[in-house]
N, CA, C and O atoms as a DFTB+ gen file, in Angstrom:
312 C
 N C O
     1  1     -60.428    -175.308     -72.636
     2  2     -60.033    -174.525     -71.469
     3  2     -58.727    -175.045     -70.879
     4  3     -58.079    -174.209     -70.250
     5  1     -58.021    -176.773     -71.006
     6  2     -56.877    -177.028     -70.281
     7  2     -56.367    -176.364     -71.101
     8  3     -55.871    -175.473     -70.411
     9  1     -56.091    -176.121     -72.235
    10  2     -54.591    -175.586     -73.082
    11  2     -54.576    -173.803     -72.558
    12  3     -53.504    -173.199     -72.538
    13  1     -55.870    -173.123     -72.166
    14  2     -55.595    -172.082     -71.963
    15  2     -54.988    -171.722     -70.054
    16  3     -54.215    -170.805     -69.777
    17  1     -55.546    -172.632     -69.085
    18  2     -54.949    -173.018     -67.853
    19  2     -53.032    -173.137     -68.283
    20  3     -52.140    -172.429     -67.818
    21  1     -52.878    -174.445     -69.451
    22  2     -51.977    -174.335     -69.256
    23  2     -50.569    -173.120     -69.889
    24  3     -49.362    -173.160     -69.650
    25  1     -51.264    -172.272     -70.623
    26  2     -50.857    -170.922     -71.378
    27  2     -50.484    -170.048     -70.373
    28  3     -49.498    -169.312     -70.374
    29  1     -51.773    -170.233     -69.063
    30  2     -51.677    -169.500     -67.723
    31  2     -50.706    -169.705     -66.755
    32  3     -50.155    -168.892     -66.013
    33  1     -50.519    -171.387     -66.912
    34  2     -49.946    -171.488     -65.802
    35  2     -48.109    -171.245     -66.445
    36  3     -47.205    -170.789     -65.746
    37  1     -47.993    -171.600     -67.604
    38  2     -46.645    -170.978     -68.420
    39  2     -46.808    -169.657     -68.322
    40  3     -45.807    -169.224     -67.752
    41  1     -47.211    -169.184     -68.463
    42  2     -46.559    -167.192     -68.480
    43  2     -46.660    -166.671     -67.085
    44  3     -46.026    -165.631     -66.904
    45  1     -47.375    -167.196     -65.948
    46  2     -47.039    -167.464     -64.527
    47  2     -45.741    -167.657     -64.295
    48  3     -45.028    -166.867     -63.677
    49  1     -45.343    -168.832     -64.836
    50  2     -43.835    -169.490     -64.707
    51  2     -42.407    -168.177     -65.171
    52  3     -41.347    -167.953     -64.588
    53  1     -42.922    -167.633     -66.262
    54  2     -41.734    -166.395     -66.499
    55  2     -42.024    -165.627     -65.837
    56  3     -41.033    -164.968     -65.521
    57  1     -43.220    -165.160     -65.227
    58  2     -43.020    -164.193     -64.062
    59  2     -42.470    -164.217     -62.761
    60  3     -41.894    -163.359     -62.093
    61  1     -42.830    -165.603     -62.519
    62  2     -42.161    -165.988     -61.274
    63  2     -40.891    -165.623     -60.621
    64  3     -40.850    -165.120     -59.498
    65  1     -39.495    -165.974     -61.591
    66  2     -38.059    -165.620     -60.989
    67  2     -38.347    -164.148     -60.597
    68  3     -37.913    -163.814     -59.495
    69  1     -39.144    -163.025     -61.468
    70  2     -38.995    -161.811     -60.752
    71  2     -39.291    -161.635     -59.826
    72  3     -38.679    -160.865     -59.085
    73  1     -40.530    -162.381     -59.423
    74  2     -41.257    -161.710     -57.748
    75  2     -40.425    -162.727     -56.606
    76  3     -40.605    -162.542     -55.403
    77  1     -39.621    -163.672     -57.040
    78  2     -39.348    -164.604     -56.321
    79  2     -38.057    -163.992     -55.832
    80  3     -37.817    -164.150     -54.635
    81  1     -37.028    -163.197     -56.696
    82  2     -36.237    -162.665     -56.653
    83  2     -36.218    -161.842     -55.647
    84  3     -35.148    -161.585     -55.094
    85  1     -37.591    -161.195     -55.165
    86  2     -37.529    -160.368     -54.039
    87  2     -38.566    -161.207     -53.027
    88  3     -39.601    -160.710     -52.582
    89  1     -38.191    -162.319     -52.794
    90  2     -39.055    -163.359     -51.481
    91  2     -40.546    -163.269     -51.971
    92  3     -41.440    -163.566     -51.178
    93  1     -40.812    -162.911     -53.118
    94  2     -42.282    -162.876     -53.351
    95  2     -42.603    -164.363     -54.302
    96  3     -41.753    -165.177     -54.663
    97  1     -44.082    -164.412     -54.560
    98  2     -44.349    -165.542     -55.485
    99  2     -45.817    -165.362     -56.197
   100  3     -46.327    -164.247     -56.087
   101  1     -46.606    -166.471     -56.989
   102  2     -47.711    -166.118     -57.400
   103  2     -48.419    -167.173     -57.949
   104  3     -48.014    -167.673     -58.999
   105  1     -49.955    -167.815     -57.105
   106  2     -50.206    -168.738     -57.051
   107  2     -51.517    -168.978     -58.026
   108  3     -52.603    -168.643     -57.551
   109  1     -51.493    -169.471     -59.205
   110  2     -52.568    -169.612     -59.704
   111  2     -53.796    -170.220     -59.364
   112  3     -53.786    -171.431     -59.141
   113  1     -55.029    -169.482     -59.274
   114  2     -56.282    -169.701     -57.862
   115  2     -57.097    -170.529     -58.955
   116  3     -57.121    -171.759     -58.907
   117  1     -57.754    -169.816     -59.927
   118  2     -58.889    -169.895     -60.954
   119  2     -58.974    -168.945     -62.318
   120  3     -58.530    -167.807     -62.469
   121  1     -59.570    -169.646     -63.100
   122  2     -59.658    -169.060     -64.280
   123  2     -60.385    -168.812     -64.741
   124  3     -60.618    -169.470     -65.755
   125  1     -61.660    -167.281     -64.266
   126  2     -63.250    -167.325     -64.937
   127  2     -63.236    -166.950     -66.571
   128  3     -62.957    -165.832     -67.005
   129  1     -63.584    -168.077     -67.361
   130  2     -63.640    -168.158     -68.593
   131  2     -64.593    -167.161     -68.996
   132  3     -64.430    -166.055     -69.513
   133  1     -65.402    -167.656     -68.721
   134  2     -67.147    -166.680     -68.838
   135  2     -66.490    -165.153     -68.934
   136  3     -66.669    -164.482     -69.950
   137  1     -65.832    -164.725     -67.975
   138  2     -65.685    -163.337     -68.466
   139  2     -64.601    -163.140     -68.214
   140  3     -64.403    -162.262     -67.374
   141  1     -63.478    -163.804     -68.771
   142  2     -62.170    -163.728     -68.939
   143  2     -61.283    -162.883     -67.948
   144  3     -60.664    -161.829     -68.090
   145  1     -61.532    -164.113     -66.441
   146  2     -60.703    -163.159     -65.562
   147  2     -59.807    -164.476     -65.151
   148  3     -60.042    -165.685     -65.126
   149  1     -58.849    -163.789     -64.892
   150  2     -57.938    -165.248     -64.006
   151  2     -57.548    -164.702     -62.658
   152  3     -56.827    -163.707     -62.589
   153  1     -57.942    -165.241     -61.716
   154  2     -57.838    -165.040     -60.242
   155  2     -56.614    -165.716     -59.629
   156  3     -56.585    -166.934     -59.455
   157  1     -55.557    -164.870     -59.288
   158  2     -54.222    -165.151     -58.537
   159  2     -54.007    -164.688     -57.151
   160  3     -54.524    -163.672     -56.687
   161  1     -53.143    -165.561     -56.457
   162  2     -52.919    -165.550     -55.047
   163  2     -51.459    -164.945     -55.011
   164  3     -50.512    -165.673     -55.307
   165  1     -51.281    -163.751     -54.688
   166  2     -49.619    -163.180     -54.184
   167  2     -49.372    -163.863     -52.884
   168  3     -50.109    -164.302     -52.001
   169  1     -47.988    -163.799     -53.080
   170  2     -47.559    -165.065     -51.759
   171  2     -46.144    -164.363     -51.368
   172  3     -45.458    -163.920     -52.290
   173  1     -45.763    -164.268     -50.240
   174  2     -44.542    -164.099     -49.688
   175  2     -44.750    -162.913     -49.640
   176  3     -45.876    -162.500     -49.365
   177  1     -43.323    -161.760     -49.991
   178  2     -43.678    -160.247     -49.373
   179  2     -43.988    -159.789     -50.313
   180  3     -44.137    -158.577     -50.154
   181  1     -44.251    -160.210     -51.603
   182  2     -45.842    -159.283     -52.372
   183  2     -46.950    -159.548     -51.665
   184  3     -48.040    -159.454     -52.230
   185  1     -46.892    -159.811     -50.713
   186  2     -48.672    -160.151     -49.529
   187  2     -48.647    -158.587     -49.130
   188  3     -49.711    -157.967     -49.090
   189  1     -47.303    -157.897     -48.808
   190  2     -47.269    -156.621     -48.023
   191  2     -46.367    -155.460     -48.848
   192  3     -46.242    -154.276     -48.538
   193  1     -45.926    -155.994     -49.712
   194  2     -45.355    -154.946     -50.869
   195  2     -46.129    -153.465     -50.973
   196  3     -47.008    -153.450     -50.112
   197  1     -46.117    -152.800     -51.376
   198  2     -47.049    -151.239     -51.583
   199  2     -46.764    -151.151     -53.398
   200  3     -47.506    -150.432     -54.068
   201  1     -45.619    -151.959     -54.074
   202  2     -46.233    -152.384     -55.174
   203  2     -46.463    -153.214     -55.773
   204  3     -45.954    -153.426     -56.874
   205  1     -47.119    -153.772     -55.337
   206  2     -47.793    -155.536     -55.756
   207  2     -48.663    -155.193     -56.777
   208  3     -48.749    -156.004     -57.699
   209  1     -49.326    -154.186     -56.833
   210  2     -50.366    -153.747     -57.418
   211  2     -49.977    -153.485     -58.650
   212  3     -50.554    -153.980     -59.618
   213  1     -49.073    -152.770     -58.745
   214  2     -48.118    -152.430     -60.396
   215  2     -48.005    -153.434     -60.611
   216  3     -48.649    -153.988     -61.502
   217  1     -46.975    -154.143     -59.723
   218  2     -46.150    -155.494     -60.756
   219  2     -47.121    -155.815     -61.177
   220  3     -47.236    -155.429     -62.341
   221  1     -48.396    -156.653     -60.631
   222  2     -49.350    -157.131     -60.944
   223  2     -49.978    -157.108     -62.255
   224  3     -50.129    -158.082     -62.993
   225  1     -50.428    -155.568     -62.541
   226  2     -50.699    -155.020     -63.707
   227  2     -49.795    -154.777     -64.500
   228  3     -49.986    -155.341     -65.578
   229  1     -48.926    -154.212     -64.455
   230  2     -47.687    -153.917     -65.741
   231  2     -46.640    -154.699     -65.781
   232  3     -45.646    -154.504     -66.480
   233  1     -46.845    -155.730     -64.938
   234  2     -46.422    -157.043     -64.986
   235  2     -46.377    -158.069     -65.709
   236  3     -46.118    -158.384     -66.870
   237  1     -46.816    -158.700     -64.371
   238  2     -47.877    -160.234     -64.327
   239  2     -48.981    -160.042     -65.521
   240  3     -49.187    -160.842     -66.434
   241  1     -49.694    -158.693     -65.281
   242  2     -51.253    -159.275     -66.148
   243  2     -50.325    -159.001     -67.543
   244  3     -50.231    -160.103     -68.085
   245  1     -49.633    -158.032     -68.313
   246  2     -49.131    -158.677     -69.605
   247  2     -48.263    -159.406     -69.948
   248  3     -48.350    -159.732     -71.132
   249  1     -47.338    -159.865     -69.344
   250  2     -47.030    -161.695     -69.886
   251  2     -48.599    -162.149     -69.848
   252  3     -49.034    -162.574     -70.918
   253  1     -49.053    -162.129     -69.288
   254  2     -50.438    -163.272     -68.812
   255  2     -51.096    -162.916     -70.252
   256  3     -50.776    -163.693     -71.152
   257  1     -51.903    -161.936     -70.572
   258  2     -52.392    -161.631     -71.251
   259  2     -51.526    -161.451     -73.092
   260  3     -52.109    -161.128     -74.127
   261  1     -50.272    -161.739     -72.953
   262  2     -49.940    -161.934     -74.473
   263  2     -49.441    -163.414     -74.289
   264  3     -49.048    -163.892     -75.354
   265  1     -49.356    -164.252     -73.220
   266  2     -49.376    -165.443     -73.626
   267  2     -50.681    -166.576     -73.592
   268  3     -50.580    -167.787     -73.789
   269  1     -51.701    -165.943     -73.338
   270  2     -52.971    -166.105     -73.199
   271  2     -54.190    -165.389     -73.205
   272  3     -55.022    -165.499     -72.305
   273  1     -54.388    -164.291     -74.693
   274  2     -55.498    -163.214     -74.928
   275  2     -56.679    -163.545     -74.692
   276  3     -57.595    -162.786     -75.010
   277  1     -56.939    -164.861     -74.028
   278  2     -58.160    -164.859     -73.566
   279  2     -58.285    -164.306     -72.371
   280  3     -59.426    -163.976     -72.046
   281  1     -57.293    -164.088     -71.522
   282  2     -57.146    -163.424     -70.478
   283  2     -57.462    -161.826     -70.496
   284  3     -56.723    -160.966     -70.975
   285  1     -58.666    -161.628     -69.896
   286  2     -58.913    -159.993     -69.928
   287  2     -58.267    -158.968     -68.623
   288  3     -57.927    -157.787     -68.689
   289  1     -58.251    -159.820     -67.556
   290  2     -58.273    -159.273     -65.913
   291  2     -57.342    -159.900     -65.246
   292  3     -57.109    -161.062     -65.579
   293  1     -56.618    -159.327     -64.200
   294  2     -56.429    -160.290     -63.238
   295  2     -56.474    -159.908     -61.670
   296  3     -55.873    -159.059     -61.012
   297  1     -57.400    -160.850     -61.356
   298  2     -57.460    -159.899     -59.688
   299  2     -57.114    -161.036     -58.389
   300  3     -57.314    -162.220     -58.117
   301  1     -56.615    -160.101     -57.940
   302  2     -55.934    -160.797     -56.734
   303  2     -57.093    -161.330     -55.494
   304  3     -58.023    -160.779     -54.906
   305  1     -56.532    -162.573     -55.471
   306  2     -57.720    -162.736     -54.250
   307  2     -56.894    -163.262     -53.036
   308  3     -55.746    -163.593     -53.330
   309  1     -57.246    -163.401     -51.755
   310  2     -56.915    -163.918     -50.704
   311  2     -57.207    -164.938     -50.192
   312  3     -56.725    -165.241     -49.101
């Protein structure tokens, strides 16, 4: 499970300059293995964006998910 955290926390890292680029960021929370979800924290003005939700998904979750196919989900938590 560390090599796949750290797969997570690398394809996190290339997403980053984009959301950061617009005062946003993205905080890696947890990683439910069991049923392949990884739980992330949006930070800055993706907290209030109206599309956080895209990036997120047609984003964030595929870097995430082709640099780590164990990754099925990713849901935002607070």
């Amino acid at each position: 499970m560390n090599d796949t955290v750290s797969r997570i926390e690398n394809a996190l890292a290339i997403s980053r300059p984009y959301l950061q680029a617009d005062n946003g960021d993205i905080e890696f929370v947890r990683f439910r293995a069991d049923v392949g979800v990884l739980e992330v924290r949006l930070l800055g003005t993706c907290v209030i964006c109206p599309m956080s939700k895209m990036t997120l998904r047609a984003g964030v979750e595929r870097i995430v998910m082709h640099e780590a196919p164990e990754v099925k989900r990713i849901e935002q938590v607070h």
